[in-house]
C-alpha positions in Angstrom: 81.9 151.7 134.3 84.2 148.6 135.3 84.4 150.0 138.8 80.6 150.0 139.0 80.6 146.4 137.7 83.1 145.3 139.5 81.7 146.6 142.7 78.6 145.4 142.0 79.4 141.6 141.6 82.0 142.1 144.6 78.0 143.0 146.4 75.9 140.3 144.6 79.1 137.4 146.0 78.5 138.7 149.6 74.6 139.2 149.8 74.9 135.2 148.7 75.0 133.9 152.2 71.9 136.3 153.3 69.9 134.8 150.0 70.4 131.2 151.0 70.1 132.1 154.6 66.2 130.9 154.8 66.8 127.8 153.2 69.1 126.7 156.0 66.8 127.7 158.7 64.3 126.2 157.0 66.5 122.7 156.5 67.3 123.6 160.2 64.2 123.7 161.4 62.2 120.8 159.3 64.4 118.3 159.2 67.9 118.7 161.0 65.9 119.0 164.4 62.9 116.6 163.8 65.5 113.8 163.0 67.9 115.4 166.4 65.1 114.2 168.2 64.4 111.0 166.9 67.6 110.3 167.3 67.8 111.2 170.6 64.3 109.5 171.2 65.6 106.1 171.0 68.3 106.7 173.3 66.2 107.2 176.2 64.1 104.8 178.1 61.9 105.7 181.4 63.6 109.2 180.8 67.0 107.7 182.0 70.3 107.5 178.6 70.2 104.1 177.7 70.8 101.4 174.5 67.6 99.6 176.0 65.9 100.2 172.7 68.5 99.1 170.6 69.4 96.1 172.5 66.2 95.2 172.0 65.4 95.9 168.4 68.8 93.8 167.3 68.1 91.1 169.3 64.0 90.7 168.5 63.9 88.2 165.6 60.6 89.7 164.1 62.5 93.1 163.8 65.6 91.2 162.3 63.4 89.3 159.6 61.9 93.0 159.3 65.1 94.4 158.4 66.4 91.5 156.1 62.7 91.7 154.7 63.1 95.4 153.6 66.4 94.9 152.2 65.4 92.1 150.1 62.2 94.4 149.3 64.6 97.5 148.2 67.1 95.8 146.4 64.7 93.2 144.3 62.6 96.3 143.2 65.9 98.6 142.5 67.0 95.6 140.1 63.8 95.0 138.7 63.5 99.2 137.9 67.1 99.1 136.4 66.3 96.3 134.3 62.9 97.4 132.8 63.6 101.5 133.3 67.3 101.6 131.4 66.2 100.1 127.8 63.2 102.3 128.5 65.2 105.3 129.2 67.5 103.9 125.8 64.1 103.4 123.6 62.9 107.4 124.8 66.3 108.8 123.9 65.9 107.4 120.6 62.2 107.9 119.6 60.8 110.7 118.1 60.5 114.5 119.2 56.9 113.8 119.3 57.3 110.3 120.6 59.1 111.0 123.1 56.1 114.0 124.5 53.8 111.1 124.5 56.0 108.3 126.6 57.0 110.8 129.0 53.3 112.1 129.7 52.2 108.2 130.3 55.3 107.7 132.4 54.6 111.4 134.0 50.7 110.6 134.5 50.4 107.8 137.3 52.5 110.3 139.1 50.0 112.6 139.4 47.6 110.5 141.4 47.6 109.2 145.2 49.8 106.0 146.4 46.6 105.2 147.8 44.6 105.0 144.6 47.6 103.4 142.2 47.9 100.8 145.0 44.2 99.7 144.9 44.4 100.0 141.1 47.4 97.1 141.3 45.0 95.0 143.8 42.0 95.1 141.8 44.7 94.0 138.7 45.8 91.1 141.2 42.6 89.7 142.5 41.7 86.3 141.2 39.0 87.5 139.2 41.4 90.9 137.8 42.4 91.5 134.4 46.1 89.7 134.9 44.4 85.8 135.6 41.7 86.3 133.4 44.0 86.8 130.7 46.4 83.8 131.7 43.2 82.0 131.7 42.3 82.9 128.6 45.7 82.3 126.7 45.4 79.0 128.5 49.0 79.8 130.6 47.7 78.8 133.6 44.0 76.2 134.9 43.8 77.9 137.9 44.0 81.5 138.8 47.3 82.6 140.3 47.6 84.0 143.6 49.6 87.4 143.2 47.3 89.7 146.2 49.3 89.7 149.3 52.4 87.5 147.7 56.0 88.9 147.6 56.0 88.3 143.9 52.8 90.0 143.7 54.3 92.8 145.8 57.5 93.5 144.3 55.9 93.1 140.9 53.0 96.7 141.7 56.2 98.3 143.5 58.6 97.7 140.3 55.3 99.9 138.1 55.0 102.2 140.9 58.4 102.9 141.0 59.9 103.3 137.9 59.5 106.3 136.9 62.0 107.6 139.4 64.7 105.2 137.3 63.3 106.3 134.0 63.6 109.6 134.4 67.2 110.5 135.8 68.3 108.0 132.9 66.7 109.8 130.3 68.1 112.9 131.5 72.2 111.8 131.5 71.6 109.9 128.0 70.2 112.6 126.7 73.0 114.8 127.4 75.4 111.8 125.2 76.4 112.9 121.8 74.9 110.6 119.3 77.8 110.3 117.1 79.9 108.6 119.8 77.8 105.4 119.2 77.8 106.0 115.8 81.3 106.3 116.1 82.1 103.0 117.9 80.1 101.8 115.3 82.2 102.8 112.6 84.9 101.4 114.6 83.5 98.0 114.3 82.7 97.3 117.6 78.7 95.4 117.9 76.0 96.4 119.8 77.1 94.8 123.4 80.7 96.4 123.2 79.1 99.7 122.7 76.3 98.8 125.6 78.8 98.1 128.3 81.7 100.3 127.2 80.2 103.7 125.6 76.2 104.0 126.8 76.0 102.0 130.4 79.6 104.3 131.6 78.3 107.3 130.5 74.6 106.4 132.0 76.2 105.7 135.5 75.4 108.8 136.8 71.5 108.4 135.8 71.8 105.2 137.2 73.2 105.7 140.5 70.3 108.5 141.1 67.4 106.3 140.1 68.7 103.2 141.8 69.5 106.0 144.9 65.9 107.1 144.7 64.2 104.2 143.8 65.8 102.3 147.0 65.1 105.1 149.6 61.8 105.3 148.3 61.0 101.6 148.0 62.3 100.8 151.9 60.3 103.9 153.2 57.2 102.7 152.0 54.3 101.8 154.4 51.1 102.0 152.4 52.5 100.0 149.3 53.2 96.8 151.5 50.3 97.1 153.6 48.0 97.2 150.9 49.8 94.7 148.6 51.7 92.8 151.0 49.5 92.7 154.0 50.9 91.3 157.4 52.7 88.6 156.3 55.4 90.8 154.8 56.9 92.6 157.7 59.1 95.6 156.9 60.9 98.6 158.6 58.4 100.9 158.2 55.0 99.1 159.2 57.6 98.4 162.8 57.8 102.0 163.2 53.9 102.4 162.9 53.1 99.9 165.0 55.6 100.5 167.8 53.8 104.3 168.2 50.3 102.8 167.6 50.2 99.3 168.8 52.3 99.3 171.8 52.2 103.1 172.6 56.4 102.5 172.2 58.5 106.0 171.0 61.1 105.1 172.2 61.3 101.4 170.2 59.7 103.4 167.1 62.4 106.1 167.1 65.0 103.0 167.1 63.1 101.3 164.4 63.2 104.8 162.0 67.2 105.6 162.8 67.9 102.0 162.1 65.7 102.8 158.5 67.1 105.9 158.1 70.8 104.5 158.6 69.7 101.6 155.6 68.8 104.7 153.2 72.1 106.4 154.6 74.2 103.7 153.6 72.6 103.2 149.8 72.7 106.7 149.1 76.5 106.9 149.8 76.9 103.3 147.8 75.3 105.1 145.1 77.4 108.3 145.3 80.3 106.2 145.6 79.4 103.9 142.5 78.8 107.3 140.5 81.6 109.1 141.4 83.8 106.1 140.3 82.1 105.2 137.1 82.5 108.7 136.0 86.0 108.9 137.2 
């Protein structure tokens, strides 16, 4: 009987690579050689090898502001998501089994539904006649309605609710996984609430962290419709460059720049994000 076992988990190790064979054709096929392409894409021009492309994408100032525009863009909204989506992640670990059901089916909800609809949901909230300056009026915070439609603040403000969910969630996830007694613990130690904040919960939470901040980034700079609809033209990022470059000006070539330039800014948060998890867990 330990023969038959033995041979029969010696047979279920080497059928592994056959069971996870489709998946890596599949990867292969839907996204190792779309992006070979692209790649390769904006190293041609007139069909002849050339940096044509990217010579002219890092020397264009419209496409530099668009790059320093979608950085600012990624990085104000990761922060914002951090700040708001950690003590809510904190406050859900805490609450109640039954609680905790209902906060995670109103954070769960809006994802549910179309971009497209939660984006015109935050414009009719940001009109001049919406529900956020009428009720500035009313509490008499402001004389005059505030213009938030097609504003950065307005922008990065809808992006922030839109977007937090993905820092909510991988939070929840690690601090759920954190003893309670170690808090208590510290407690009994005598250390106060900010000790225990920075030294036992925000260490531990890192790994949540680095994932939402990871996803909320990538997410954030890839945006098109968010921007366009909230930020309009005034707000040039990465991603409404790649559009119009195949579009407007009938560019591939300039377009497939544009995206490996965006996918290189996503590249280079993921691995700060790895890096910053890996060593805050180390």
């Amino acid at each position: 009987m330990a023969i038959a076992v033995r041979n029969g988990g010696s047979d279920a190790a080497g059928a592994g690579p056959l069971l996870i064979a489709p998946a890596y054709i599949f990867l292969a096929a839907a996204f190792v050689a779309p992006l070979s392409l692209l790649f390769s894409a904006s190293l041609y021009d007139a069909g002849q090898l050339s940096l044509l492309n990217y010579r002219t994408a890092l020397s264009d100032i419209r496409s530099l502001h668009a790059v320093g525009n979608t950085m600012q863009y990624g990085l104000l909204v990761t922060l914002g998501c951090f700040v708001i989506g950690l003590p809510t992640a904190i406050a859900l670990t805490h609450s109640s089994a039954r609680m905790q059901r209902l906060m995670l089916i109103i954070i769960l909800l809006p994802m549910a539904s179309s971009i497209v609809i939660k984006s015109f949901g935050w414009m009719i909230l940001f009109r001049r006649t919406g529900v956020i300056n009428q009720t500035l009026l009313w509490l008499g915070l402001v004389s005059d309605p505030v213009a938030l439609l097609f504003t950065r603040t307005g922008l990065v403000l809808a992006t922030i609710g839109l977007m937090l969910p993905f820092m909510v969630l991988p939070v929840y996830a690690v601090l759920k996984q954190i003893p309670e007694h170690l808090d208590d613990a510290a407690a009994t130690l005598g250390a106060w609430w900010g000790y225990r904040f920075t030294r036992v919960t925000l260490p531990l939470a890192a790994p949540g962290i680095s994932v939402g901040a990871a996803l909320v980034f990538a997410h954030t700079v890839s945006a098109y419709l968010i921007p366009t609809l909230l930020g309009g033209s005034r707000h040039e990022m990465l991603s409404m460059s790649i559009v119009d470059s195949y579009l407007a000006f009938n560019n591939a070539g300039l377009g497939a720049t544009y995206s490996v330039m965006l996918l290189a800014l996503v590249g280079i948060a993921l691995g700060l994000s790895s890096l910053f998890g890996r060593r805050t867990t180390s």
